[in-house]
C-alpha positions as MATLAB code, in Angstrom:
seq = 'XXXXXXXXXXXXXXXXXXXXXXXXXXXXXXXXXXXXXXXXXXXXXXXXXXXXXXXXXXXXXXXXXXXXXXXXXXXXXXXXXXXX';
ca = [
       0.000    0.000    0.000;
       1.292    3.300   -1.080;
       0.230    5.721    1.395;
       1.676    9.577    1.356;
       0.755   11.904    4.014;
       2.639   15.630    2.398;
       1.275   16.970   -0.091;
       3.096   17.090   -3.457;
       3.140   19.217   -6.322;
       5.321   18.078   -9.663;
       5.104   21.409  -12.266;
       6.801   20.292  -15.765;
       7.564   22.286  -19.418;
       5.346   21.055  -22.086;
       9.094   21.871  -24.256;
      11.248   20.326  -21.528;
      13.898   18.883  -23.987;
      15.697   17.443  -20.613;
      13.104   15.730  -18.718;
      10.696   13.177  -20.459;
       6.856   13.748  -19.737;
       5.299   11.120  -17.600;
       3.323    8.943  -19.678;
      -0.665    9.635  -18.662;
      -0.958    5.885  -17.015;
       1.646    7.022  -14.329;
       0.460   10.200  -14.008;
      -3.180    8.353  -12.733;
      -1.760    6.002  -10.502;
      -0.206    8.661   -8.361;
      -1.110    8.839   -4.678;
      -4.245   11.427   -3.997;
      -1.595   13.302   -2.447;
       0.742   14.105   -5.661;
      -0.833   16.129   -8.347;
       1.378   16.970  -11.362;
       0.645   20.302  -13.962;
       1.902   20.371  -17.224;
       2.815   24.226  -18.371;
       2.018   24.973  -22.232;
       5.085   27.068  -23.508;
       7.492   25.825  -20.996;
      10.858   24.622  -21.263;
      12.934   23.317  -18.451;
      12.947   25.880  -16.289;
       8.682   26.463  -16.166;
       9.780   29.205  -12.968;
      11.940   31.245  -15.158;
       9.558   30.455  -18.495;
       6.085   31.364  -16.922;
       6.874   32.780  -13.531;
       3.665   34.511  -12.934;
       1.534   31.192  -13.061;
       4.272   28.848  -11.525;
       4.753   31.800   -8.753;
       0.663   31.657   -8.518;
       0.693   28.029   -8.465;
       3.808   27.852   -5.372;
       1.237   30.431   -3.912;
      -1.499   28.354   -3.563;
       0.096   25.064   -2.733;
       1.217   26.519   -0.077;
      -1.971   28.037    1.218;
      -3.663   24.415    1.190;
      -4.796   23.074    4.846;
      -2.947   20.786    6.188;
      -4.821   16.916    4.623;
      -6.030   19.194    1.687;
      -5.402   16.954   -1.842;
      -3.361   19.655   -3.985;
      -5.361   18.375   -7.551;
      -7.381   20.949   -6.470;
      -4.873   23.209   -7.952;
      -5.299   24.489  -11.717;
      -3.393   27.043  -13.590;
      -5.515   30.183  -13.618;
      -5.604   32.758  -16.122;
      -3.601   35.994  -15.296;
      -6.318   38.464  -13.478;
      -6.544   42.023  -15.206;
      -7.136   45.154  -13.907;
     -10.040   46.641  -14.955;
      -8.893   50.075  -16.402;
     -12.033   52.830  -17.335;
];
């Protein structure tokens, strides 16, 4: 039985020409715990690449209670400033 009790959040470049993708059958069998985000546009570095969303992302993983599943977690689009 593969329990984990920390929550864990794997971010990865949809361009990362270093690090293979996980294929989608691992992806699913990953503990309730683990919840992995692929960034469109990304290359290795996704932090560097997109740093507003993974900075958003790193935001709100960390504000998750304590026992909270982090595939709650979704890349949001960038909020705007309403200008009249």
């Amino acid at each position: 039985v593969n329990t984990m009790e920390t929550a864990c959040l794997i971010v990865h470049g949809a361009n990362d020409p270093a690090v293979a993708l996980p294929d989608a059958a691992r992806l699913l069998s990953l503990p309730d715990q683990v919840h992995s985000i692929l960034l469109e546009g990304c290359g290795h570095f996704p932090m560097l690449d997109e740093s507003k969303t993974f900075n958003r992302l790193m935001t709100d993983f960390l504000l998750l209670e304590s026992g909270d599943s982090p595939r709650v977690l979704q890349v949001k689009g960038e909020w705007k400033r309403r200008v009249r």
